[in-house]
C-alpha positions as CSV (number, residue, x, y, z in Angstrom):
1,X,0.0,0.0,0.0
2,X,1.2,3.6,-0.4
3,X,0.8,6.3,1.5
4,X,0.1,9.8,0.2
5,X,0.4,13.0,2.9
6,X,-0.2,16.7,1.3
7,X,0.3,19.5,2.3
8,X,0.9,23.4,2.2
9,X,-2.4,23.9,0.9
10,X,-4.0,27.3,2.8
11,X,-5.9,30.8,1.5
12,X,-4.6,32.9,-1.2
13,X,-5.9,36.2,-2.4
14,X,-6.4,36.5,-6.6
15,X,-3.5,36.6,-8.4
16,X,-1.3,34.4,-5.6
17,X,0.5,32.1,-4.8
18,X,0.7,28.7,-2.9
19,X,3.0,25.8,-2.8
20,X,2.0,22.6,-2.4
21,X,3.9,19.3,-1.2
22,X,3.0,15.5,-1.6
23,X,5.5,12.8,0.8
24,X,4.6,9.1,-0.2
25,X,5.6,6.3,1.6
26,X,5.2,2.8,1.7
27,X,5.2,0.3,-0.8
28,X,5.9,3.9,-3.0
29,X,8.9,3.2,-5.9
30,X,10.3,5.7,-7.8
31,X,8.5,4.6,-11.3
32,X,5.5,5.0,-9.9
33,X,3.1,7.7,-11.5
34,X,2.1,10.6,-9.8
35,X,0.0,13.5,-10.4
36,X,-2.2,16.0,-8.8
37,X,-6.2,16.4,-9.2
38,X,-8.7,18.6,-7.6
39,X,-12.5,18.9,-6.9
40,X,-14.4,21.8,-6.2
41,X,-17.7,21.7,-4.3
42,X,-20.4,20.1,-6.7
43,X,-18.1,20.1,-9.8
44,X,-16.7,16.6,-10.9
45,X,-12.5,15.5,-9.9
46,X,-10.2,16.7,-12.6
47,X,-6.5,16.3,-13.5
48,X,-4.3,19.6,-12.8
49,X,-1.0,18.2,-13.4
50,X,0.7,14.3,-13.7
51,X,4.1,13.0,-14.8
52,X,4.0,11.3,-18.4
53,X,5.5,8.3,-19.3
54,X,9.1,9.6,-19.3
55,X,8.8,11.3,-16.1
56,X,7.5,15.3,-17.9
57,X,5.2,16.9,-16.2
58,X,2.1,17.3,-18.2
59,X,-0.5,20.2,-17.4
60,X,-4.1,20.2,-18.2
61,X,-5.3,23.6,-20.2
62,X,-6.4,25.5,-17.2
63,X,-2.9,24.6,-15.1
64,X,-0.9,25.2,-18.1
65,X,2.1,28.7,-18.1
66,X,0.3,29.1,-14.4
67,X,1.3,25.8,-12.1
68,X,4.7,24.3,-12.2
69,X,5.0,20.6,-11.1
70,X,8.7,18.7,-9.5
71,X,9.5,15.6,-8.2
72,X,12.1,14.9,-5.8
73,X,12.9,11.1,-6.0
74,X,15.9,11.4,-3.3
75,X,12.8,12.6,-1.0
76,X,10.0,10.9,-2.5
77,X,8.1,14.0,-2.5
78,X,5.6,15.5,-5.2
79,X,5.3,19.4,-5.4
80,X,3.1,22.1,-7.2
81,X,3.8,25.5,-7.3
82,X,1.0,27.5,-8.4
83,X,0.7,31.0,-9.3
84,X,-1.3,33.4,-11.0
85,X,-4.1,31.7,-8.5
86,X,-8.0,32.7,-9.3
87,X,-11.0,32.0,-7.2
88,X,-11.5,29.2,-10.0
89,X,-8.7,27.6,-8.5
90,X,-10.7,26.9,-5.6
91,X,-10.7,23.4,-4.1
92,X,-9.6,20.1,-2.5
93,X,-6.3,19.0,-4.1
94,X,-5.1,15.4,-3.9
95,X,-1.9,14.0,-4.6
96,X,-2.6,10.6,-6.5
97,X,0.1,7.4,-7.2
98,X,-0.1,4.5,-9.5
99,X,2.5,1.7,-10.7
100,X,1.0,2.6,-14.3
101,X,-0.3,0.6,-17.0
102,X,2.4,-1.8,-18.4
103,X,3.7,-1.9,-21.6
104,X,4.2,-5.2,-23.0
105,X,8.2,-4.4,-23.7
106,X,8.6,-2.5,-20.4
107,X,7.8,0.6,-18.9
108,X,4.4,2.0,-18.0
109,X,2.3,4.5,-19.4
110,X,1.4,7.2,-17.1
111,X,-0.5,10.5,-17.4
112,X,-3.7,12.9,-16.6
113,X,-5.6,10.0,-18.4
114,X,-4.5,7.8,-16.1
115,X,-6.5,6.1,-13.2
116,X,-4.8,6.4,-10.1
117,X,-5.0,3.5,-7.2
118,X,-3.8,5.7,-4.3
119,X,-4.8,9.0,-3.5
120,X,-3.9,11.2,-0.5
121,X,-6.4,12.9,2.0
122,X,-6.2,16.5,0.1
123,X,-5.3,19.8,0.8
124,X,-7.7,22.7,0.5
125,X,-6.6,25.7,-1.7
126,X,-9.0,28.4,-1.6
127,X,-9.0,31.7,-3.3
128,X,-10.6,34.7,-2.7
């Protein structure tokens, strides 16, 4: 099993910024995927940010030029800075882990698409 802890999650004002941290633990490995989602009150979860298949962060529309995503493998620890914040930005943010799909010659896709097994407790980001 793997463990996902966020934080650094808090209040920002429009046009801010905030910082947030993912520590896994566990049965975690470095290949696994990783990636952050959100969900706002009523809306359905959706992909901000994950590591593709070779390990680059990929952004979805909204997150894209605005929210930076790092890994640190030495400290098995998942960030995302974001910036430019708007009260749209406004939710619960989890921090999400996988092993991947496989390929049949090695590897493992990973991605936004992908379905993610583990997911932390969240971190609430709101902006206003």
């Amino acid at each position: 099993h793997v463990q996902l802890v966020e934080s650094g999650g808090g209040s920002a004002l429009p046009g801010g910024s905030l910082r947030l941290s993912c520590v896994a633990s566990g049965d975690f490995a470095a290949t696994h995927c990783m990636g952050w989602f959100r969900q706002a009150p009523g809306k359905e979860r959706e992909a901000v940010a994950a590591l593709d298949t070779q390990g680059t962060p990929r952004y979805a529309d909204f997150a894209r030029g605005r929210f930076a995503m790092s890994k640190d493998d030495a400290k098995n620890t998942l960030t995302l800075q974001m910036t430019a914040l708007n009260p749209e930005d406004t939710a619960m943010y989890y921090c999400a882990a996988d092993a991947g799909i496989p390929f049949l010659h090695g590897g493992s896709f990973c991605g936004l698409s992908l379905t993610y097994k583990y997911r932390g407790q969240g971190t609430q980001v709101t902006v206003s």
